[in-house]
C-alpha positions in Angstrom: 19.0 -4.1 -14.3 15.1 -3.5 -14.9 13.8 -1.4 -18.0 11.0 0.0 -18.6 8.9 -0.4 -21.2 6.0 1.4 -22.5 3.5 -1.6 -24.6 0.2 0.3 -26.4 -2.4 -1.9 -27.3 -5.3 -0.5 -29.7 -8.8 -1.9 -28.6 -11.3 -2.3 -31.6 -14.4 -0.8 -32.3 -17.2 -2.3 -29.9 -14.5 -4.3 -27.5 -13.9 -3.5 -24.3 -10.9 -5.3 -22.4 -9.9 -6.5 -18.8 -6.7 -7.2 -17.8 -4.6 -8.4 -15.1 -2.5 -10.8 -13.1 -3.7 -13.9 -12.2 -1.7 -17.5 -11.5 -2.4 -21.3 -12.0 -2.6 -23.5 -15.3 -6.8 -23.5 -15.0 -7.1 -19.7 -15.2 -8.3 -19.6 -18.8 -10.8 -22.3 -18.0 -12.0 -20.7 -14.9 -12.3 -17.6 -16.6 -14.2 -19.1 -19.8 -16.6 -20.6 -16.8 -17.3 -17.2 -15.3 -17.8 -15.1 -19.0 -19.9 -18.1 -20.2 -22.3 -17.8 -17.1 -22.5 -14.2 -17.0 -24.8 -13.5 -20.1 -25.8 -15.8 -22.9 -25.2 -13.3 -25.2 -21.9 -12.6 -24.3 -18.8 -13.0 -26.7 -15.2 -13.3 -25.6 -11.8 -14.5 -26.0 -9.2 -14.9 -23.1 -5.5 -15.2 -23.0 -3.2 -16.0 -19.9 0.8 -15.9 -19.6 1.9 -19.0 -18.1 5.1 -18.0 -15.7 6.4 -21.4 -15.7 6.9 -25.2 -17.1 6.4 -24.9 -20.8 5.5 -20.5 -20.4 3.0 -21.2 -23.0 0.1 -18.5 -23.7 -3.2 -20.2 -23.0 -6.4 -19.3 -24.6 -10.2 -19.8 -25.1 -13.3 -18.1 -25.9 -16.4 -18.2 -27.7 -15.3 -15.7 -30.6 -12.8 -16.3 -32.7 -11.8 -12.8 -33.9 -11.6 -11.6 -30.0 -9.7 -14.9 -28.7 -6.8 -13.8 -31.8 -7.2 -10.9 -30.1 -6.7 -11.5 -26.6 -3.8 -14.0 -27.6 -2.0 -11.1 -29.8 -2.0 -8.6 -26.8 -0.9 -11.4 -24.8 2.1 -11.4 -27.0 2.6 -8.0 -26.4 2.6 -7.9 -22.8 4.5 -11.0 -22.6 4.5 -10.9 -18.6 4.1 -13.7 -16.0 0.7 -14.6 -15.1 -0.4 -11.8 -16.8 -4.1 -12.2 -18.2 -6.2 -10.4 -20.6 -10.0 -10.9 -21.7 -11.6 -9.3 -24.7 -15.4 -8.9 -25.0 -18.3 -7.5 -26.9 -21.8 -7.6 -26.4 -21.4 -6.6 -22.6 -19.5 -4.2 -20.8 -17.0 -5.1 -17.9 -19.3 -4.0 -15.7 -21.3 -7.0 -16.4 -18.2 -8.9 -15.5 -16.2 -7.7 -12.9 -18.0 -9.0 -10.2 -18.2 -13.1 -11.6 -14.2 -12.4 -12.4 -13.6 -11.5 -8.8 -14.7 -14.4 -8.0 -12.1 -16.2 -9.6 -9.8 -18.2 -7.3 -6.8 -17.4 -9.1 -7.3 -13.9 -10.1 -4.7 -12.1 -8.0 -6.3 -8.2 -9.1 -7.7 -6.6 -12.3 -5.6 -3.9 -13.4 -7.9 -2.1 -16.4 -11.4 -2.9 -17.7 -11.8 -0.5 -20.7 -12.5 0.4 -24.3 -9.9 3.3 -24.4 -6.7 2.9 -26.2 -4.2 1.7 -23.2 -0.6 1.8 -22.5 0.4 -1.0 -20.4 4.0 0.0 -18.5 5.9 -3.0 -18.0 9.3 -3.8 -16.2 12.1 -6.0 -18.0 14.7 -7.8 -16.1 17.2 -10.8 -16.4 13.9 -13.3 -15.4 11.0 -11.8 -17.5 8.3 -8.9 -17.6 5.7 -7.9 -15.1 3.3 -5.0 -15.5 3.5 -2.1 -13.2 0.6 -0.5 -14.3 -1.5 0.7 -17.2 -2.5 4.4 -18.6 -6.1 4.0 -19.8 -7.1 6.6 -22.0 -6.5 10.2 -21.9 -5.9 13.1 -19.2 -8.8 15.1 -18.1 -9.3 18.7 -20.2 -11.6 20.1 -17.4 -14.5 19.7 -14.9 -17.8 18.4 -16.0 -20.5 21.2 -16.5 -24.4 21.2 -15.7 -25.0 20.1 -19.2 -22.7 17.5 -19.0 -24.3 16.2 -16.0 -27.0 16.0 -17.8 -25.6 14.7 -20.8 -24.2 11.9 -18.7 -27.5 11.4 -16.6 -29.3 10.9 -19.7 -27.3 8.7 -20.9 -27.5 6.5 -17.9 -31.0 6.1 -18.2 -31.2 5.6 -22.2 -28.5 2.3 -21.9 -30.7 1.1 -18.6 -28.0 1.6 -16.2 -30.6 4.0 -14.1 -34.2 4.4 -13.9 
């Protein structure tokens, strides 16, 4: 028997999460190596769901308000080698590419500020995450002033020249 299950986690003001499978005991360490390296003024907690031996969540960071964090939607999920970082001060764009880099990271499923629904299967053995609603459905098609809009704001974060 599997069941579905539908597991929304509210993201805070100013925090913006990435999330994902991943496997091996030295996950969080690895991944406290790659956030610490990617920007001094970076803050972040992580949290990983060990899938065997003790099944323990595992946890670090450099902020304690967003390592609680991290560790409470860890407790939601509550899948197998299931890993999620919380940051602020940075954008996951500023971390993706050092997290890909990480050995055991098996894939990234979100990176987002958005309120997200993570959709995870229960059997007999545990949880695992199928996938993960981030955000909201479309209401249209952008217009030439929201080209613009965007555009501009491109350019006034630094993103673009």
């Amino acid at each position: 028997m599997v069941e579905l299950k539908v597991v929304p986690i509210e993201i805070p003001e100013g925090v913006n999460i990435v999330a994902g499978v991943s496997h091996f005991i030295k996950t969080v360490e690895d991944i406290y190596e790659a956030l610490a390296t990617s920007s001094p003024h970076l803050k972040f907690g992580v949290a990983f769901c060990e899938a065997s031996g003790p099944r323990l969540i595992r946890y670090d960071g450099n902020d304690e308000e967003l390592t609680n964090f991290a560790v409470e939607v860890a407790k939601k999920v509550a899948a197998g080698h299931f890993f999620v970082v919380a940051i602020r001060e940075g954008y996951p764009i500023n971390i993706l590419p050092k997290l890909r880099k990480v050995d055991e990271i098996v894939n990234i499923m979100v990176a987002t500020a958005n309120p997200v629904q993570f959709i995870v299967a229960e059997t007999g053995q545990g949880r695992g995450v199928l996938g993960v609603v981030d955000g909201y459905s479309p209401l249209g098609v952008e217009s030439d002033e929201d080209k613009k809009k965007r555009h501009d704001f491109l350019r006034m974060i630094g993103y673009k020249r």
